[in-house]
N, C-alpha and C positions, 0 to 999 in steps of 0.2 A: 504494500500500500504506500502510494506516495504519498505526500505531508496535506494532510487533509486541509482544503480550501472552506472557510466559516463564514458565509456571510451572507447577509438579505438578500430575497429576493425579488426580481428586479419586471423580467420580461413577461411577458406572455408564455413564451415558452417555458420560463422556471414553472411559473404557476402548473403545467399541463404534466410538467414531470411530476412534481410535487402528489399529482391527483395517480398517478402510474404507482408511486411509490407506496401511497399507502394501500390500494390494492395488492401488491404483492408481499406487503406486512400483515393485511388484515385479512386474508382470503376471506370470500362471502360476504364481507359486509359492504355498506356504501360510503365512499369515503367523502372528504369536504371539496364540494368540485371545485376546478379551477377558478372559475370566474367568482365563489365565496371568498375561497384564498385572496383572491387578488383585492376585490374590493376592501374586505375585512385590513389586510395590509397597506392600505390608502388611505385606510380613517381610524389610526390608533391603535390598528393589531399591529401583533410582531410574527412575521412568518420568517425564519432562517434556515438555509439549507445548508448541508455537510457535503463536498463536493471529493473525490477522489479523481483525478485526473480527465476531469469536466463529467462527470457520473455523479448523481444526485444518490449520495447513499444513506442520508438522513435529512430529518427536519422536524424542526418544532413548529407550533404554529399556537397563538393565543390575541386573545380581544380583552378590551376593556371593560370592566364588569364591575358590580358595586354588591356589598351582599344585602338580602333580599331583605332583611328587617331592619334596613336601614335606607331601602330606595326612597323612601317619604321626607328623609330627612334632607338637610343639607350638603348638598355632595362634597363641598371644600374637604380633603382630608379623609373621604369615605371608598373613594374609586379602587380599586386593586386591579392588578392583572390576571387573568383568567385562563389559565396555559389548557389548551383544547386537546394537543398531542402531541407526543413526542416518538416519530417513529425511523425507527436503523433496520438496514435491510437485516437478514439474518447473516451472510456469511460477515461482516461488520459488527455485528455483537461483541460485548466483551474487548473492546479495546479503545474506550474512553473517547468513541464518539459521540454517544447521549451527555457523557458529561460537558464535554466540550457545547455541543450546541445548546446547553442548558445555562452553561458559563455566560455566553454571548447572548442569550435572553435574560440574563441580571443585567447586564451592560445594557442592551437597550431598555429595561424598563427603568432602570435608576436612572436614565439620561430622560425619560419622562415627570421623573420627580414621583416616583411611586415607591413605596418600599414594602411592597405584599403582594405574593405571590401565590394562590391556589392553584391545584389540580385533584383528580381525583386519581386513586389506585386502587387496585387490587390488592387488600392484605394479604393473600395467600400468595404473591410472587417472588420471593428470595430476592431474586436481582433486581427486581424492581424497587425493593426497599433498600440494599443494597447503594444503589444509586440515590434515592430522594431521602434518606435518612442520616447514611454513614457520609456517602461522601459531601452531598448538597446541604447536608443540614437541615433539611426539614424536619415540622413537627406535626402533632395530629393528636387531634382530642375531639372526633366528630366520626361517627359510622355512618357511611348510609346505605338500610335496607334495598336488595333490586335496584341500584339507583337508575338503572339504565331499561330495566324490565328485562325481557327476555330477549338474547343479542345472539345472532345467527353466524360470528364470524369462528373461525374456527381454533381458537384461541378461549372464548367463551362459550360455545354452546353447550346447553345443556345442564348448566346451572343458574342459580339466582344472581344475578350481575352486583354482589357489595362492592363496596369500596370506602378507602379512606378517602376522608377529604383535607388532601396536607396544604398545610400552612408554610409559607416560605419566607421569611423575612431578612429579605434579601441583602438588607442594612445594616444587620445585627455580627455583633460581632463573632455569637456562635457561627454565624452563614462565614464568615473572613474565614476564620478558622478552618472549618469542613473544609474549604476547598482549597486553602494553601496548601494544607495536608496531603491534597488529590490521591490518597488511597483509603481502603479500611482500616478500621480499627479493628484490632484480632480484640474477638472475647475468649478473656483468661481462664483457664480453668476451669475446675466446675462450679455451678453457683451455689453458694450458702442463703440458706434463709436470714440470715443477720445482712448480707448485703441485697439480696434480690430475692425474694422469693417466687418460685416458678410455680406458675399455675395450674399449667396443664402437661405434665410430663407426658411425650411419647409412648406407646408400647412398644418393643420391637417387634418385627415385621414375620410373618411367618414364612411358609415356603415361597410367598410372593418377594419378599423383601421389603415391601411396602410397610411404611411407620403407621402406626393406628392411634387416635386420639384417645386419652384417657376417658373414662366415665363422666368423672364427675372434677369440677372443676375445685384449687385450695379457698381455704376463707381467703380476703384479699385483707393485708392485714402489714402494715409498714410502708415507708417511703419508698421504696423500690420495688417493681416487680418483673418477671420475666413471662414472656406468651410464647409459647413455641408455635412453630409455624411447618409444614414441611419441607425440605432443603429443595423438591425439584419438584410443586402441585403437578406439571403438566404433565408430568410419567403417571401420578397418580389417576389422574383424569383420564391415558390413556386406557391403562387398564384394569380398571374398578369405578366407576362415576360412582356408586355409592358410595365407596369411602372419601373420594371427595366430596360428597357433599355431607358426609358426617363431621369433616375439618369445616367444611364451613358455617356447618351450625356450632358447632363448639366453641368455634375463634369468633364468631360473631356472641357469644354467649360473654364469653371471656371480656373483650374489647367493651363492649354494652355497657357491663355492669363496672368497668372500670372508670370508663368516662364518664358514666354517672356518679361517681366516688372522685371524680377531682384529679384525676391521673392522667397524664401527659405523654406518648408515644414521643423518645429523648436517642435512642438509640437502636442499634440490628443488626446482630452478630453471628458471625457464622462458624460453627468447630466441629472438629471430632469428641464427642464424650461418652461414654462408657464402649468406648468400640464401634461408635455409629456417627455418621455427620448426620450434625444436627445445626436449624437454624433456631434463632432467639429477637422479639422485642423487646427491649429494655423500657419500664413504663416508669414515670415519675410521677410523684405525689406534688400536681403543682404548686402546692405554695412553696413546698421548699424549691423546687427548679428556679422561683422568680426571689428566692431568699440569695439561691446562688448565683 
């Protein structure tokens, strides 16, 4: 790969690739046509493409947005940016192209004077937390049920569409930090209940190899907690849709009842512990995150 080209886009043509590309990120579903792209990019969105030797292999693309129990109010100080998608082809995965064009969407929104930044994700994604948590620094204290309803692409079909809806504050000196850093942070060892207590431990997997969600979820119970998550959903999805969708009533059980308790999605870590990789949300009790 030669040294990936970042930057807005411009023609009519970008626009039409940009609509190419996320068809063949999203099979089956319908992507933001070109002529939305373009407009939307003309009055206050940020669309930017990842370019490999003039080959469009990524893009983000988001609009101006205000949140919804606030639209009544007075907008001075209320507007945020609204990031729609972030999509990399697949053989381009995994080598800090999404962070890259995600880099370049802080830059343009702070040169608008904006310092908030929403999207929404998949809590069951690894890499996707990965990205918006460890390296980007976002946070996330909001579930929402189906938010999308029932989604035909081949990525999602077939179960209830949750997601988180992270918070990006683009300003902060958490967000400076994540991304000087530009890698993970390894989580240490195994966790103790005096620093994090873990909610929903794994079971190991039987003759499938497949992790299975515990029963019943811990009392939530201290400043820190940990949610597990499974290290690769889409193998599971591949071959058992019930056990995915038993993760996803579980981790939606978990996440629910924690963000109704005042706890903060701060980190997302990924290890080997007792012989098995395993992924982990690190959840914080927000008063003390805003103490620290």
């Amino acid at each position: 790969m030669k040294k990936l080209v970042i930057r807005p886009l411009g023609s009519m043509e970008d626009f039409n690739e940009a609509e190419r590309l996320q068809q063949d990120v999203w099979v089956g579903d319908t992507p933001v046509m070109a002529a939305m792209l373009k407009i939307v990019a003309a009055n206050g969105g940020v669309a930017i493409g990842a370019f490999d030797g003039g080959k469009m292999i990524g893009l983000v693309f988001g609009f101006l947005g205000a949140d919804e129990e606030l639209l009544e109010e007075p907008l001075p100080g209320r507007l945020k940016h609204c990031s729609h998608l972030l999509a990399v082809l697949p053989g381009y995965r995994d080598r800090q192209v999404g962070f890259q064009l995600k880099a370049a969407q802080r830059q343009a929104v702070l040169g608008q004077g904006l310092d908030r930044v929403t999207w929404t994700s998949d809590p069951l994604e690894a890499r996707n937390a990965r990205l918006n948590i460890t390296r980007l620094g976002a946070v996330c204290d909001t579930y929402l049920r189906n938010a999308y309803g029932e989604m035909r692409d081949d990525l999602n079909r077939g179960l209830p569409s949750d997601r988180f809806q992270l918070d990006w504050w683009v300003a902060s000196r958490r967000v400076e930090l994540c991304l000087a850093a530009a890698a993970a942070r390894s989580f240490d060892g195994k966790p103790s209940v005096e620093e994090a207590l873990l909610l929903n431990p794994s079971v190991p997997g039987r003759a499938d190899s497949l992790p299975r969600p515990t029963e019943d979820l811990a009392p939530l119970v201290g400043e820190a907690l940990l949610v597990e998550i499974p290290p690769d959903f889409q193998a599971i999805k591949a071959q058992d849709l019930g056990l995915a969708l038993a993760w996803r009533m579980q981790t939606r059980a978990a996440f629910e009842e924690a963000f109704s308790r005042g706890y903060l999605v701060t980190g997302f870590h990924r290890t080997v512990l007792e012989g098995r990789e395993r992924a982990f949300y690190q959840l914080t009790w927000l008063l003390s995150s805003l103490e620290g």
